[in-house]
VOMI-267484 format. One record per atom (N, C-alpha, C): atom name; x, y, z. Coordinates in pm, whole numbers. Each point is the difference from the previous one (the first is absolute). Layout:
<recs>
CA/X/Y/Z
...
</recs>
This chain:
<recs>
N/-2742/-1751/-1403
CA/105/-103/-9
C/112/52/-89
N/113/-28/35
CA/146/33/-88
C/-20/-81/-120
N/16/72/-79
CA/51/-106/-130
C/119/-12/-7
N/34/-128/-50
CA/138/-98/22
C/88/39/-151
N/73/46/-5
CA/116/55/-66
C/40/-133/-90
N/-17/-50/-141
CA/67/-146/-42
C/109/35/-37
N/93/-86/25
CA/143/20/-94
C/40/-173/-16
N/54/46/-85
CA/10/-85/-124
C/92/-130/121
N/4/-105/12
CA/133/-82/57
C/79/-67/-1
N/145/51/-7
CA/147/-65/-21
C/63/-61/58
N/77/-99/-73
CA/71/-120/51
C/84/59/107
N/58/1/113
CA/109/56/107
C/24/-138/98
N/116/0/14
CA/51/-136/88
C/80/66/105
N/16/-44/110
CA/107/2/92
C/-90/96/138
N/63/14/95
CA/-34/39/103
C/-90/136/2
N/26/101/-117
CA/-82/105/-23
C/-151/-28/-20
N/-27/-126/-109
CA/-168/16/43
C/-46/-50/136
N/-62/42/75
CA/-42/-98/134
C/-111/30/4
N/-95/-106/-17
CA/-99/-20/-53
C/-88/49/170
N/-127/94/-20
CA/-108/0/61
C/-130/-64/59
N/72/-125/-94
CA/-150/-82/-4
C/-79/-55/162
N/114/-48/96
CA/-55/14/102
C/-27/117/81
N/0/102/-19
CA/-108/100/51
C/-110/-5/32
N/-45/36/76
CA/-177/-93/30
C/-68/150/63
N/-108/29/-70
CA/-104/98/-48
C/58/105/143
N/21/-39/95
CA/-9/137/145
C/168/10/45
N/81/-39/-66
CA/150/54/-45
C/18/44/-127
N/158/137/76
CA/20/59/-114
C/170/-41/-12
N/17/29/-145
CA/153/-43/19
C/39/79/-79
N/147/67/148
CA/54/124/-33
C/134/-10/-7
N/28/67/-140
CA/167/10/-35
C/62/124/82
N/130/18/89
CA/44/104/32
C/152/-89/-6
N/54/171/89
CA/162/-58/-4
C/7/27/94
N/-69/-16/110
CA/11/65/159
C/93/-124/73
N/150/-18/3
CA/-13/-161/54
C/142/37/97
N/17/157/47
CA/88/21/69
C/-42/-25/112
N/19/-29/168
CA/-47/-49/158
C/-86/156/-35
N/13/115/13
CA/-121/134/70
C/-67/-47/-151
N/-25/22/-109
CA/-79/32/-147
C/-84/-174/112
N/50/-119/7
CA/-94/-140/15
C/-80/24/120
N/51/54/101
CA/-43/57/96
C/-156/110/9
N/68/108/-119
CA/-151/47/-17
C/-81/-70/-54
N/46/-60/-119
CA/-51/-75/-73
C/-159/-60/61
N/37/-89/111
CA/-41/-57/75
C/-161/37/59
N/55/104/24
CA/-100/89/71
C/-145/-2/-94
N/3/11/-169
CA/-74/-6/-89
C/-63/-142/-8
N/117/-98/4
CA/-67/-112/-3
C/-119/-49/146
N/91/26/102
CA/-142/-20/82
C/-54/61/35
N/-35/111/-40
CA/-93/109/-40
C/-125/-92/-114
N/65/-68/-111
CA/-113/-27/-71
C/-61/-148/84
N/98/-71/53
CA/-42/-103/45
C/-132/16/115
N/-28/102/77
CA/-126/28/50
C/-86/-10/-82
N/40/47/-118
CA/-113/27/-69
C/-86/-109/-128
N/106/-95/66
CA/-18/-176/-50
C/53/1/-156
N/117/102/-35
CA/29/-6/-116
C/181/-62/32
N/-16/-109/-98
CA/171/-63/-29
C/99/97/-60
N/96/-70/94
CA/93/76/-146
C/162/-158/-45
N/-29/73/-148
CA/98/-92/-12
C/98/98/-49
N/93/-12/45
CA/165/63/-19
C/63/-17/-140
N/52/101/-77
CA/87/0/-109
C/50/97/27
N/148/-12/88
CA/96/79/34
C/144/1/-107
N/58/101/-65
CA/77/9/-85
C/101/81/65
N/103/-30/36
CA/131/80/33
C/71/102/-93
N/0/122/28
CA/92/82/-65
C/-58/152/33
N/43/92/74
CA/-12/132/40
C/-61/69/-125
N/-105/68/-9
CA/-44/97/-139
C/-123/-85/-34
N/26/-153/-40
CA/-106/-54/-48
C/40/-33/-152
N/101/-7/-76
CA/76/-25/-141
C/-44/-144/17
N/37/-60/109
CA/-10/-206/-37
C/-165/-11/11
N/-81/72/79
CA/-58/-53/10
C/-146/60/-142
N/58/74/-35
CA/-69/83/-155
C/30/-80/-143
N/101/-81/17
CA/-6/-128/-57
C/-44/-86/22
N/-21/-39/124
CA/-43/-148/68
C/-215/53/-118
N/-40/137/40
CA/-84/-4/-20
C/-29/43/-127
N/88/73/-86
CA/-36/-67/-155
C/-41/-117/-10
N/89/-123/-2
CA/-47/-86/-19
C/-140/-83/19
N/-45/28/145
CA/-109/-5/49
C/-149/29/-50
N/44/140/-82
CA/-83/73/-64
C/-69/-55/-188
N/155/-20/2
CA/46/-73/-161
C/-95/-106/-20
N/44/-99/115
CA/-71/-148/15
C/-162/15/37
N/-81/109/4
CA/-149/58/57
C/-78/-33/120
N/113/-48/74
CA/30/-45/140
C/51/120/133
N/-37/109/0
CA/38/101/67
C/-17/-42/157
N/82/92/81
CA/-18/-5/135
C/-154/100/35
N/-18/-49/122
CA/-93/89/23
C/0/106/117
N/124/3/-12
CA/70/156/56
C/163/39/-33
N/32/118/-38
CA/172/58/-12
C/28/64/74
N/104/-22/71
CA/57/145/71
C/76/46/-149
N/-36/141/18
CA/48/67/-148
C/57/210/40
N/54/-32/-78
CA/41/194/10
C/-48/84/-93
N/14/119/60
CA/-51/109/-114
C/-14/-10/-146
N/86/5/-128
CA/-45/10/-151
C/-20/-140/-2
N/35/-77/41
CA/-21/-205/-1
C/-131/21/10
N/-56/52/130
CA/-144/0/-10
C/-111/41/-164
N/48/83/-39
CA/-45/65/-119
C/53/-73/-115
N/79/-82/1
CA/36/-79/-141
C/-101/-102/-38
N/29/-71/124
CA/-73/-116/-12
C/-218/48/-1
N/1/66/105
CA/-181/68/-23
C/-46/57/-147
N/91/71/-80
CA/41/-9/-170
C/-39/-185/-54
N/-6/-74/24
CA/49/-99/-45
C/-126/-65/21
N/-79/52/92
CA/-160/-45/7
C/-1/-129/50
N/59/-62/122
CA/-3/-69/50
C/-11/-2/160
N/-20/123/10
CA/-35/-16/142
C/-164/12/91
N/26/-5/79
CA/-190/35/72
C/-16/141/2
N/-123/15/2
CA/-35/139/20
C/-94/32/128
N/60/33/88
CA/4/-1/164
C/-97/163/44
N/-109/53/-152
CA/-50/92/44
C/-105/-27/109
N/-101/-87/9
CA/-40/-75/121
C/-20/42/110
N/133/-71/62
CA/93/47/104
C/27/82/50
N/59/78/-82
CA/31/140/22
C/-76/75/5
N/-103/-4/-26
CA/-120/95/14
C/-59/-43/130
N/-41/-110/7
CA/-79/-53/77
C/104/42/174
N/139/27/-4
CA/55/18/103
C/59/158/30
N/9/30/-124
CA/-4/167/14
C/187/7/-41
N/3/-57/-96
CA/189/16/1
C/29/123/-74
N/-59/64/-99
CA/-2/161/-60
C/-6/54/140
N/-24/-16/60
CA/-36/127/107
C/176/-3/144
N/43/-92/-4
CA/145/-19/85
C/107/-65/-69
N/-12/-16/-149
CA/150/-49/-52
C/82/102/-27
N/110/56/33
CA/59/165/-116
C/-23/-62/-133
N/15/145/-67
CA/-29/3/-116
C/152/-42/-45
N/90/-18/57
CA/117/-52/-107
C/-35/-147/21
N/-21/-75/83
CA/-22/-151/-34
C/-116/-19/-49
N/-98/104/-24
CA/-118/-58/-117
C/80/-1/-127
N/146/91/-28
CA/21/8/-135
C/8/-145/-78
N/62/-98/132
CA/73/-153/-51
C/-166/-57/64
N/-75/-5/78
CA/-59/-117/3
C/-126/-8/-71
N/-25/91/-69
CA/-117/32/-60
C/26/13/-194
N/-81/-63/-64
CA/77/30/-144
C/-127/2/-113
N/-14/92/-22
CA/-128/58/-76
C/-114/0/29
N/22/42/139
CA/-134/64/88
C/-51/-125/100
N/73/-143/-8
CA/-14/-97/75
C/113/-37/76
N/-37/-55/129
CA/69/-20/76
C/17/-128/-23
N/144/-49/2
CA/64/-95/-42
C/110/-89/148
N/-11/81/78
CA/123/-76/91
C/-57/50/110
N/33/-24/180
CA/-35/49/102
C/195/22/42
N/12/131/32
CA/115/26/73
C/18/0/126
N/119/-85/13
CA/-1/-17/157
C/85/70/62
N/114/83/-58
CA/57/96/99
C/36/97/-50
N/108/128/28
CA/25/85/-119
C/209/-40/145
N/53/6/-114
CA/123/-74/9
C/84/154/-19
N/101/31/84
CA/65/167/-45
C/151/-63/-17
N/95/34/-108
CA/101/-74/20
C/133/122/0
N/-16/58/40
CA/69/135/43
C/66/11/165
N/15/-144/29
CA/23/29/147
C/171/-68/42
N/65/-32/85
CA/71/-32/43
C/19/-128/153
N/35/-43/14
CA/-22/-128/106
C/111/51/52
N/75/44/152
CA/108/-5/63
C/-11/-62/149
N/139/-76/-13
CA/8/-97/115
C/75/149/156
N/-122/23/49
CA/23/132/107
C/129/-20/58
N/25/-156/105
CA/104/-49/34
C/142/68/-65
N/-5/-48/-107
CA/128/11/-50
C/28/198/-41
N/-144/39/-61
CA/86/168/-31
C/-22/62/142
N/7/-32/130
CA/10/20/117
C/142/-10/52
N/19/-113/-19
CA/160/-91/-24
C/117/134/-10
N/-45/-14/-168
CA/114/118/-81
C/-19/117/19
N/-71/79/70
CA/-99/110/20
C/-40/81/-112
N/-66/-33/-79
CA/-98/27/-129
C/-114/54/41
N/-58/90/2
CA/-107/14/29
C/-142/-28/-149
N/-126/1/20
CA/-107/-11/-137
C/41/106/-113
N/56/-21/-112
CA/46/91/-79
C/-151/50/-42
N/6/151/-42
CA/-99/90/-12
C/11/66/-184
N/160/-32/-45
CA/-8/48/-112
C/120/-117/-96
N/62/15/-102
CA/62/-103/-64
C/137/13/50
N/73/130/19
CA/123/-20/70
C/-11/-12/177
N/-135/-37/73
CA/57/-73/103
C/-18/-190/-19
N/-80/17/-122
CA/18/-164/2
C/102/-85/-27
N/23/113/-107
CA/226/-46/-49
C/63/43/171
N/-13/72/84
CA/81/0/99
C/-30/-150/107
N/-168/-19/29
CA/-9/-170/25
C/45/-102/-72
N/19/34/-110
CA/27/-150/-70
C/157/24/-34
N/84/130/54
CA/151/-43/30
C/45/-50/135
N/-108/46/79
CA/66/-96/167
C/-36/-98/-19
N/-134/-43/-27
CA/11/-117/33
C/124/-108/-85
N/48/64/-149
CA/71/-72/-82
C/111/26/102
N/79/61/57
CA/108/56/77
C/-15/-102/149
N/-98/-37/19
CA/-3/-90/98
C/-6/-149/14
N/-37/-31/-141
CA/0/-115/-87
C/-95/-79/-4
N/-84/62/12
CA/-145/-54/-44
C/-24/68/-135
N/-111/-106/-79
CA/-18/25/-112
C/-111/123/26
N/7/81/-140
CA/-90/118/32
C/-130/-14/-33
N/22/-25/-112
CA/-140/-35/-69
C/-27/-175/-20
N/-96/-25/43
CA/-36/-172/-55
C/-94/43/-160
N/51/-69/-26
CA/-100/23/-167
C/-2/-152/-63
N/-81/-49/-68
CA/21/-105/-92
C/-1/-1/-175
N/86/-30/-61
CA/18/28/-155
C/-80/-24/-99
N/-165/38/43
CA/-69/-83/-106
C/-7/137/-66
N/-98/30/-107
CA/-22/144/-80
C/-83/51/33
N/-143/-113/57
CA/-88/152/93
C/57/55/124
N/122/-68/42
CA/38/38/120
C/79/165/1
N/65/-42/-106
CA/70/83/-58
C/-63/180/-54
N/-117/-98/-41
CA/-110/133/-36
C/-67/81/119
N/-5/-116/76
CA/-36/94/125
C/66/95/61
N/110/-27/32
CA/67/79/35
C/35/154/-135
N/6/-49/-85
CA/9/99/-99
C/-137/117/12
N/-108/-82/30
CA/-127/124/19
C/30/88/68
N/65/-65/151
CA/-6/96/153
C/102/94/-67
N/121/-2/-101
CA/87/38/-30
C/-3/134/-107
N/-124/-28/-34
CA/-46/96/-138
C/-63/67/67
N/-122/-10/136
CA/-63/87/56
C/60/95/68
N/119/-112/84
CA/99/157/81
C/67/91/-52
N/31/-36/-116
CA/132/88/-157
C/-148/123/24
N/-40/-76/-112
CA/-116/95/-117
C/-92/46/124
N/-60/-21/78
CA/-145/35/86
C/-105/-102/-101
N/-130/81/40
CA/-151/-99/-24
C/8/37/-197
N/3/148/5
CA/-48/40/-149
C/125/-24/-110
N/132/-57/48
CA/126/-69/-97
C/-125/-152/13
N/18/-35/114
CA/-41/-184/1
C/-107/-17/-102
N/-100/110/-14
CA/-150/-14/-92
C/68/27/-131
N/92/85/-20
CA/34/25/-153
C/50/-116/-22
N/100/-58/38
CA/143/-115/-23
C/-99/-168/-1
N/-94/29/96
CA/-20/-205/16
C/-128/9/-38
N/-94/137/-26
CA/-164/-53/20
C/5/73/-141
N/64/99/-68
CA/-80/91/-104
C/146/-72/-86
N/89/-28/37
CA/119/-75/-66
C/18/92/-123
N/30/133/56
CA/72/148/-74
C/117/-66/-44
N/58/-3/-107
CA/143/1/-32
C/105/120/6
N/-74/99/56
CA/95/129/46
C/53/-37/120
N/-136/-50/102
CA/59/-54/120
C/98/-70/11
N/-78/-126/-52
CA/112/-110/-33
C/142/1/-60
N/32/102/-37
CA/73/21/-80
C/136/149/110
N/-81/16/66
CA/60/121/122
C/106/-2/43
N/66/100/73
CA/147/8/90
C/-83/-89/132
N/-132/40/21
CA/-35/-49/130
C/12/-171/-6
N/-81/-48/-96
CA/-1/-171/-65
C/164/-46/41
N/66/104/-10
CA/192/-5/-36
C/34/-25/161
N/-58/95/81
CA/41/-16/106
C/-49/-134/67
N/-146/-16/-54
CA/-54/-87/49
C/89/-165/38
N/41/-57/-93
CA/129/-90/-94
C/105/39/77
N/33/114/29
CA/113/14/84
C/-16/-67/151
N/-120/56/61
CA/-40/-33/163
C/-11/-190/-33
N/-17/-30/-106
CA/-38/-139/-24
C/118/-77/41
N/92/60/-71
CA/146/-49/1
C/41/10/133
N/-4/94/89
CA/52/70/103
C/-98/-124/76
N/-116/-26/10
CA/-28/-118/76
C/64/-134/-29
N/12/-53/-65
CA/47/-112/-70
C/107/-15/71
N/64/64/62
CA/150/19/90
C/18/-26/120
N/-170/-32/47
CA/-54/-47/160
C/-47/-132/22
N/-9/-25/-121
CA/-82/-198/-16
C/148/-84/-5
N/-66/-110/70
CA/111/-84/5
C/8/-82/-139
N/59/-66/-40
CA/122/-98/-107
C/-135/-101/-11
N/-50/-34/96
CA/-58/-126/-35
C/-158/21/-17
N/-19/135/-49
CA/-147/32/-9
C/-80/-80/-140
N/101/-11/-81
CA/-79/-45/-184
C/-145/-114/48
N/-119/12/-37
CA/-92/-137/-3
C/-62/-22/130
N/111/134/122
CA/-82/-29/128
C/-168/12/31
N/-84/-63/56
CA/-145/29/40
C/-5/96/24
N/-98/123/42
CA/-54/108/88
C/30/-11/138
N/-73/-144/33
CA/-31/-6/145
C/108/-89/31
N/101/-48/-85
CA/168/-30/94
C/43/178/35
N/-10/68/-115
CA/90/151/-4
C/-103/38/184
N/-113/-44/-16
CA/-48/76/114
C/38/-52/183
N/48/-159/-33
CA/29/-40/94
C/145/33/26
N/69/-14/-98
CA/142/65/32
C/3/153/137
N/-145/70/-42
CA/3/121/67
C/-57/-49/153
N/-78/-83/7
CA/-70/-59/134
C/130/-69/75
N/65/-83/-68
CA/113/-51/80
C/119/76/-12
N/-7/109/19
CA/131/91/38
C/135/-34/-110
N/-29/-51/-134
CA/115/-5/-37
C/-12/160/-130
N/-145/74/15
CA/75/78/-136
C/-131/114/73
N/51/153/-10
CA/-56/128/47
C/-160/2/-49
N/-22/-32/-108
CA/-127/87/-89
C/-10/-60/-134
N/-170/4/-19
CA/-27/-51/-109
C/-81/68/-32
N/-17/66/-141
CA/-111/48/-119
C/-93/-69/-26
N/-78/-7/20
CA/-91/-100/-11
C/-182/38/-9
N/-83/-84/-62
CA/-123/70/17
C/-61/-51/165
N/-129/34/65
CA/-33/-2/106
C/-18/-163/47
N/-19/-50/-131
CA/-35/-202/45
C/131/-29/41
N/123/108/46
CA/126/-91/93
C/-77/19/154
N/-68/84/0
CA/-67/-11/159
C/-16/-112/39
N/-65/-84/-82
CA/-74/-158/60
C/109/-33/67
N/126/-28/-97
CA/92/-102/52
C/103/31/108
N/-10/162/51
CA/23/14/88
C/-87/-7/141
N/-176/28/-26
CA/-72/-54/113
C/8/-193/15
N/51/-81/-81
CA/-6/-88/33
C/120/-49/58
N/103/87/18
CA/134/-80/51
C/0/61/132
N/-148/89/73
CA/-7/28/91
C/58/148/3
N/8/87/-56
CA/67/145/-1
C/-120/59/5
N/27/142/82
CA/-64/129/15
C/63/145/-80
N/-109/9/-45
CA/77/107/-82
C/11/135/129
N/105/41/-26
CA/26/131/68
C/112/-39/154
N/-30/-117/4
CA/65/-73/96
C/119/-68/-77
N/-19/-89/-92
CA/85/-103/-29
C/32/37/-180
N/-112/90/-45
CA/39/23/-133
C/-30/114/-33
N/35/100/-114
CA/-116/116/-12
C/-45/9/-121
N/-62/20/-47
CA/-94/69/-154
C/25/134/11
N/11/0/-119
CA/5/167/-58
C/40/-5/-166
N/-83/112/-29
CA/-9/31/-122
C/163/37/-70
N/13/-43/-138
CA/138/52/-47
C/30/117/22
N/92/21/41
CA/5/127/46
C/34/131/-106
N/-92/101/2
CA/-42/84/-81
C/-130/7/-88
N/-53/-177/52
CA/-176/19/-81
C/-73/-40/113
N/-10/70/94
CA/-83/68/98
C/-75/59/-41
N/-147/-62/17
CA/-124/115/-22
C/-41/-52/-146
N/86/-135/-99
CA/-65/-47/-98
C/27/-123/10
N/-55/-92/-64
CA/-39/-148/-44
C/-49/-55/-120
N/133/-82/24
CA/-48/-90/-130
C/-50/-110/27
N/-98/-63/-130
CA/-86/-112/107
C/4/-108/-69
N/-74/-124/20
CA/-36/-111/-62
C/-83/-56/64
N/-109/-61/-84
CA/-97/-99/54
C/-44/-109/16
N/12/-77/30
CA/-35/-145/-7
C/-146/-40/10
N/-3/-25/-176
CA/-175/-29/24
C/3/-145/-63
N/-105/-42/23
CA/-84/-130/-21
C/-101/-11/-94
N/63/-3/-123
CA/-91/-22/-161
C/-81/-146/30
N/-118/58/-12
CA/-74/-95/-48
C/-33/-54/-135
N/77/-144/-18
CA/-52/-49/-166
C/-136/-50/8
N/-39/4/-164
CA/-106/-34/-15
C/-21/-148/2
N/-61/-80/105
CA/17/-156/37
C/-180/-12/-53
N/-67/99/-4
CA/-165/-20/-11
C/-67/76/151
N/-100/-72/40
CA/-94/63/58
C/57/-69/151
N/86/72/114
CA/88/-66/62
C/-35/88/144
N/-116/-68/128
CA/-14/69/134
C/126/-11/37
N/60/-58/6
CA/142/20/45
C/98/74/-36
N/-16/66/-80
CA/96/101/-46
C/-89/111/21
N/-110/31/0
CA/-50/119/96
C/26/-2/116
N/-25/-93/68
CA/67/-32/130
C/136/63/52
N/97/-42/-50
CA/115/70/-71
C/0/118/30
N/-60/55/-124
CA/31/143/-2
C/-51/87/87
N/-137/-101/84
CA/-80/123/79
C/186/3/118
N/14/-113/42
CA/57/-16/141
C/137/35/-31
N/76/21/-137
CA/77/120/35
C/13/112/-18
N/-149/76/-52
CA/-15/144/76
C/-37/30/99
N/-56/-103/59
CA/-64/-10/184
C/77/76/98
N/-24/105/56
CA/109/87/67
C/75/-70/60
N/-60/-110/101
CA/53/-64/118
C/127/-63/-74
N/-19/-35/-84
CA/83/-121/-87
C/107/141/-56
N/-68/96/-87
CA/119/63/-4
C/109/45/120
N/-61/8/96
CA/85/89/111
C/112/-126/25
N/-78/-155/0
CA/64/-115/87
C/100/-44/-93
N/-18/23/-162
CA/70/-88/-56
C/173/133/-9
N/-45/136/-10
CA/141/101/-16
C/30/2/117
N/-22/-27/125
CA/-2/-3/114
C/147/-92/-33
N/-1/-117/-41
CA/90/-71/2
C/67/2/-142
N/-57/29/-91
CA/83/35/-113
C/160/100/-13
N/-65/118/110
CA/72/55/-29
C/-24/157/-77
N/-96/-22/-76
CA/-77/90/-91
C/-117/69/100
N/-80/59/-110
CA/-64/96/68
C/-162/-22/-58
N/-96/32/49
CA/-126/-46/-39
C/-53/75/-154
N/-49/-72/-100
CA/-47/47/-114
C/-106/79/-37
N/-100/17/128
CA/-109/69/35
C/38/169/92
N/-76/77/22
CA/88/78/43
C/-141/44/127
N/-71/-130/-15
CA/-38/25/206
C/-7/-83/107
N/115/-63/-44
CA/51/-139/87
C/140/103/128
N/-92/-18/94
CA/95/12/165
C/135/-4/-7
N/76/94/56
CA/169/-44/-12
C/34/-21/159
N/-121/-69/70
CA/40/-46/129
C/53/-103/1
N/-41/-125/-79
CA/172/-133/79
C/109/27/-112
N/-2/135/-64
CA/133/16/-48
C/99/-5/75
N/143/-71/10
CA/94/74/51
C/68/162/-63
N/94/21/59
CA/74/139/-52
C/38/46/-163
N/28/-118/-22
CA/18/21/-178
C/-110/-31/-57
N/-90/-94/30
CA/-141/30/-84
C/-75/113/-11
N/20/58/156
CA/-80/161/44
C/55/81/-69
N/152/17/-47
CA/58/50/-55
C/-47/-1/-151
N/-6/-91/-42
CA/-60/-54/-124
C/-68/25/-52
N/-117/11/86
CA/-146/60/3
C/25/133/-46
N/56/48/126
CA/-11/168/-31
C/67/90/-117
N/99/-76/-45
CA/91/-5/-113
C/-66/3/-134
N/-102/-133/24
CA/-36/19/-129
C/-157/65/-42
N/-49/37/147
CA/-90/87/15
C/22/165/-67
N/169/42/58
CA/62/122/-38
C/-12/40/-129
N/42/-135/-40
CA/66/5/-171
C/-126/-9/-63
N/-115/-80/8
CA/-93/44/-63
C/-95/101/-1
N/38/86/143
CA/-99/141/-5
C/87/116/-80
N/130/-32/3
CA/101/79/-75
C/66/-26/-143
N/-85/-91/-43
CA/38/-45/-149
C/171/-25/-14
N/61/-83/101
CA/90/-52/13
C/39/-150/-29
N/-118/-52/-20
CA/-37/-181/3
C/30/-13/-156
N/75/-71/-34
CA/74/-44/-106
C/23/-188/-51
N/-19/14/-104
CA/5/-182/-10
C/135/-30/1
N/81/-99/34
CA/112/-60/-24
C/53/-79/-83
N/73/96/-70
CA/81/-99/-152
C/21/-128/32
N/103/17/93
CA/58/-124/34
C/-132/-131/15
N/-137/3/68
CA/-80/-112/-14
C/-133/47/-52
N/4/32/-135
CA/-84/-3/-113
C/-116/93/13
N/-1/133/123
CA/-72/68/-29
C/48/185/-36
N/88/-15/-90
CA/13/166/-10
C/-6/-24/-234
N/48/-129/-5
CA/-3/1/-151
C/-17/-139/-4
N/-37/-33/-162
CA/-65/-154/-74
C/122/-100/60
N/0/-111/4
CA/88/-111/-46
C/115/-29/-64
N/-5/83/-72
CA/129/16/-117
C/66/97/4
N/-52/85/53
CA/71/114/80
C/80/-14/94
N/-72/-76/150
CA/69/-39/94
C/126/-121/-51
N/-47/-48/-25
CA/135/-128/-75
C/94/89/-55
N/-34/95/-119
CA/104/87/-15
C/112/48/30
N/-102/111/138
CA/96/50/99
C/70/-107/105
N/-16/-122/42
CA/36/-68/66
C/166/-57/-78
N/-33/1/-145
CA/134/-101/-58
C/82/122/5
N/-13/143/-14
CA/93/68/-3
C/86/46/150
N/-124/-15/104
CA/51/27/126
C/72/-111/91
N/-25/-113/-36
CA/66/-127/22
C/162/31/-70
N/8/-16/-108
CA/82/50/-80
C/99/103/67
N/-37/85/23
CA/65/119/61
C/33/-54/151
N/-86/-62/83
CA/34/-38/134
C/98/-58/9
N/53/-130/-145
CA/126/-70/64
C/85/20/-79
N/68/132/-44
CA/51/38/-65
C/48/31/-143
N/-162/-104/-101
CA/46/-24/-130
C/-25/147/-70
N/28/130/101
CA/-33/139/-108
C/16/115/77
N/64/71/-10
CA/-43/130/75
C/-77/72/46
N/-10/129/54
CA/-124/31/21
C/-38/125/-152
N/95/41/-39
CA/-10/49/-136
C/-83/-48/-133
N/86/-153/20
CA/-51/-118/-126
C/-144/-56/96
N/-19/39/124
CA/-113/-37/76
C/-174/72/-82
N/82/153/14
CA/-122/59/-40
C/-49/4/-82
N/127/-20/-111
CA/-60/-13/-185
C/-97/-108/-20
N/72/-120/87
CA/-84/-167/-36
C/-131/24/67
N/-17/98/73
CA/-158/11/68
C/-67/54/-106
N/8/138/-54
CA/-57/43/-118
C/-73/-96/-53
N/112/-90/-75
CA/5/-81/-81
C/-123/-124/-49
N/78/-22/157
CA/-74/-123/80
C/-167/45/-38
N/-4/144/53
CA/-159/-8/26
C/-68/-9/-92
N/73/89/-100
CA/-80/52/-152
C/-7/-130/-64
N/77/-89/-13
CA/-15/-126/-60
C/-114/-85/52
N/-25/40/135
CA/-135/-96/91
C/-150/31/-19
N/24/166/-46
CA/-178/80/28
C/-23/-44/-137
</recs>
């Protein structure tokens, strides 16, 4: 039996505590931020997945891309000794809170299903935390890719850019034709994202490991970092006026409805293009930023289990989303790619197969890399770091000069 974690419990008012109490012993209730049409969509797939299995679910859905609102919603939760009894959570998040001795310990499970033997060893780094397994991962997420509306660089005759000056040559026709080039939205992980794909194509794999994972201040500190800030700027010149606060998945629909060329984006824009009815290769294409071909950066979306007590339903849980079937069905529609590595890439479409093999490549070639931008290449305070300075720099409050110093800066003040 789990032993139950006490913490102490504080007064909290207003919509943040939401109390558990009706939960009833064979539901689990899970906090995520999945609440875009493809993320609810897969979503879905999990829930009646458990519902065969006569387990409830009750919904605590929190809006905001990254998971920031909803990492508050669950402080509090935690504070009050009222925890959920599941997180969607990311890389070092995973490890803060398993520090904090409040979560389940899912060795069990994992044994009992053989998860040492098909998880990679980079998502044991986050779901596992002092030799216990703490979370079940449900996909490995690559955010190194690109979304283009085929239609339109057909249009302007653009062909799939292969290196960084044919992507500046797509993203001047299409600007020359008057479509927007890039859809982007102004939040700071958005911002960061694009800054990863941006540091990998400058620097290559062994700049990206010095600069975001070993956070060298020589790196950081580089002509390359310099250039980097430069290409930053040089994009910034393709987004339209009204990007500040935009969603992901507006920036992604902008690209589905023909009003803007291409979006940076990680692989969960797939969903929302299989749900508006698009084919990739037909109606859209995927492809990697161009020039980090042959590497990947990743992210995972796993499912922390808190410590609620002695809970069949949260084994339940965790068995059924490492369950191949469930993995294949739920990235199938995610968008993502399976977290196990002997799950079928038959009802993949083209960019999942792609996906697959991609991140199959990168991990036989020590190319597979965590992503700054969503909390797996450095801590928390790191990523926030680099985010206020690259935000910063995106809408013009700095150069790319005064860019590179404030990164230094930024970082050394965070580690």
């Amino acid at each position: 039996m789990r032993k139950r974690n006490m913490i102490q419990t504080l007064p909290l008012a207003g919509t943040l505590l939401l109390s558990a109490a009706a939960v009833q012993a064979e539901d689990v209730e899970v906090l995520h931020w999945w609440t875009s049409g493809g993320e609810a969509a897969a979503l879905n797939v999990l829930k009646d997945d458990l519902g065969t299995k006569g387990v409830g679910w009750q919904d605590m859905p929190v809006a905001g891309g990254g998971g920031g609102n909803a990492m508050t919603v669950l402080r509090a939760r935690v504070t009050s000794g009222n925890p959920p009894t599941a997180v969607q959570m990311l890389g070092f998040d995973i490890q803060d809170w398993a520090a904090e001795e409040v979560v389940a310990n899912l060795n069990s499970v994992a044994e009992a299903e053989g998860w040492n033997e098909v998880v990679p060893t980079a998502l044991q780094r986050f779901a596992k935390y002092d030799g216990k397994w703490v979370s079940a991962p449900v996909n490995v997420h690559s955010t190194n890719w690109i979304w283009a509306n085929k239609k339109l660089l057909d249009e302007v005759g653009a062909k799939q850019p292969e290196n960084w000056d044919e992507l500046i040559s797509a993203l001047d026709k299409l600007k020359a034709a008057g479509y927007i080039p890039l859809a982007h939205g102004g939040q700071a992980w958005q911002d960061a994202t694009i800054f990863d794909g941006v540091v990998l194509t400058t620097g290559g794999i062994d700049f990206y490991r010095k600069a975001m994972v070993d956070l060298d201040p020589e790196a950081l500190s580089s002509d390359t970092m310099l250039k980097v800030f430069d290409r930053m700027t040089q994009l910034r010149g393709y987004v339209d006026k009204n990007f500040p606060g935009r969603d992901w998945n507006l920036a992604s629909a902008m690209v589905i409805e023909n009003k803007a060329g291409m979006q940076i984006m990680g692989d969960w824009a797939k969903g929302e293009f299989l749900k508006a009815g698009l084919k990739p290769n037909e109606d859209f294409l995927c492809f990697r930023m161009p020039g980090t071909q042959g590497m990947v950066t990743f992210n995972s979306d796993q499912f922390v289990m808190f410590d609620v007590g002695e809970s069949k339903a949260q084994d339940e849980m965790a068995k059924a989303i490492m369950a191949p079937a469930f993995q294949s069905a739920f990235n199938v529609v995610k968008g993502s790619v399976p977290a196990r590595t002997d799950v079928s890439n038959a009802d993949f479409d083209a960019c999942g197969q792609k996906g697959m093999a991609d991140l199959a490549e990168a991990n036989k070639n020590d190319t597979l890399v965590g992503s700054m931008a969503h909390g797996h290449a450095a801590p928390a305070a790191v990523k926030n770091a680099v985010y206020d300075v690259v935000t910063n720099h995106f809408n013009g409050g700095m150069d790319s000069q005064q860019a590179t110093k404030a990164l230094v800066s930024a970082v050394q003040d965070a580690i």
